[in-house]
Each structure stands twice: as C-alpha cells, then as structure tokens.
Steps between C-alpha positions, in 0.01 A plus 500: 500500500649870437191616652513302864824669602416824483153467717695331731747753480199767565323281711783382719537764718637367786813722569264808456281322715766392743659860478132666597451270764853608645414832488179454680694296723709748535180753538324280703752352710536790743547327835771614593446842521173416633675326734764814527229706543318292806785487643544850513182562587525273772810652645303865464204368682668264748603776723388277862856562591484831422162498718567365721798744570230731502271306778767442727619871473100611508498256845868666613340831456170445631556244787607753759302362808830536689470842428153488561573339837769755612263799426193315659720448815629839505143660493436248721777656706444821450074505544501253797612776801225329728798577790509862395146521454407328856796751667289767346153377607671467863652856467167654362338257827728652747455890318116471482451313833442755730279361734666622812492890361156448395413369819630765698405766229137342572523491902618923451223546298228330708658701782463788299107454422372279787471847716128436515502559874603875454333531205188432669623711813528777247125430341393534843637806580396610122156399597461722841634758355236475198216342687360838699176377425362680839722849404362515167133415595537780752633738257227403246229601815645790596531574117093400459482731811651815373372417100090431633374835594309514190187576705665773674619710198166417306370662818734769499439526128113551498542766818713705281277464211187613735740766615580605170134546356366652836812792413392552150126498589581810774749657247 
C-alpha cells in the first residue's frame, strides 16, 4: 500500500498537466492579437476613404471640360473671321477686278496694232520702190551689152598677134 501513493503521486500529473496546457493556452491562444493585428491591417489597407479622396480630387483636376469649352469657343472665336475673310475676298475682288482698265487698255492696244491699212499702204509703196523689175532687166542688157564683146577683142587680140609676128619677121 506504501507503494500506490507514490505512482500516483508520479503518475498524477494533472496540475503539471493543467499548468502545460495553460501555457499552451496561453501560447496558443493568440486571438487577440491576431485579431489586433487584422484589425490593423484592415485599417492600413482600408484606405477607400482615403481613395476615394484621391478619385474625386483626380476627377476635380482632370474634369475641366468647362475649361475645355471656354478655350474651344475662344478658338472658335478667334479662327472663325469668315466676315473678315469675305471683306477681304471682296476687297482683293474689287483690287483685282479691273475689267474696265483692261478693257480699255485692250481697245488702245488693238488701236495701236490694227494699222493694217497703212501697214499695207506702206508694203505697197515698199514694193514699187523694190519691184524695178523692168530698170534692173534693162541695166542687166545694157550690162550684157557693154560686158559681150568677147568676139571683138578676140578679134582685136589675134590682129595684134598677126601684127606682132609680121614686125618680128621684118625686124
């Protein structure tokens, strides 16, 4: 019977047991730092507020289409001078239109070179004074006449070469 107390004293364990347990309770038993810790992870992550800050000051920022709208109606203003441009078309119209000068630059000049009458007045007069057909054939006869008396000096010529021999044949 001295024996049975002391294995259950060694074998009954239960306080060391209960203590280990506690401690890996306490080991173990970590939720609420792992709670802690979500929760802080959470509020670093869960930043939608934060974003959407961001978005509406990204949209602030970026949504300028009244902006856009005032500059696309002042170049709207400032490119559209149809009025200016048509006043200029008329004016360059009424500077290059000058169908009346041209016209009566045109009628001077046609007065100037339709003298055809008196230039053919003067070809006329050119052409006696050119055309002495009957003067020149005369001049060409009497020419022939005075040039053709080849006979004659050939005559002339062989009389002064019988002349000539008949002297040295009596010298």
């Amino acid at each position: 019977m001295s024996v049975r107390p002391n294995r259950i004293v060694l074998n009954d364990r239960s306080t060391e047991k209960s203590v280990e347990r506690w401690n890996r309770s306490v080991l173990n038993d970590r939720d609420a730092e792992k709670s802690e810790v979500r929760s802080n992870r959470n509020v670093l992550n869960d930043r939608s507020s934060k974003k959407s800050v961001m978005l509406s000051n990204r949209n602030v920022l970026n949504d300028r289409s009244a902006e856009k709208s005032d500059v696309r109606s002042n170049r709207s203003v400032l490119n559209d001078r149809s009025a200016e441009k048509s006043d200029v078309r008329s004016n360059r119209l009424v500077l290059n239109d000058r169908s009346p000068e041209k016209s009566d630059v045109r009628s001077n000049r046609i007065v100037l070179i339709d003298s055809s009458a008196e230039k053919s007045e003067v070809r006329s007069n050119r052409g006696v004074l050119n055309d002495r057909g009957s003067d020149k054939s005369e001049v060409r006869s009497n020419r022939s006449v005075l040039n053709d008396q080849g006979e004659e000096k050939l005559g002339m010529r062989s009389n002064r070469i019988v002349l000539n021999v008949g002297n040295s044949l009596f010298s």
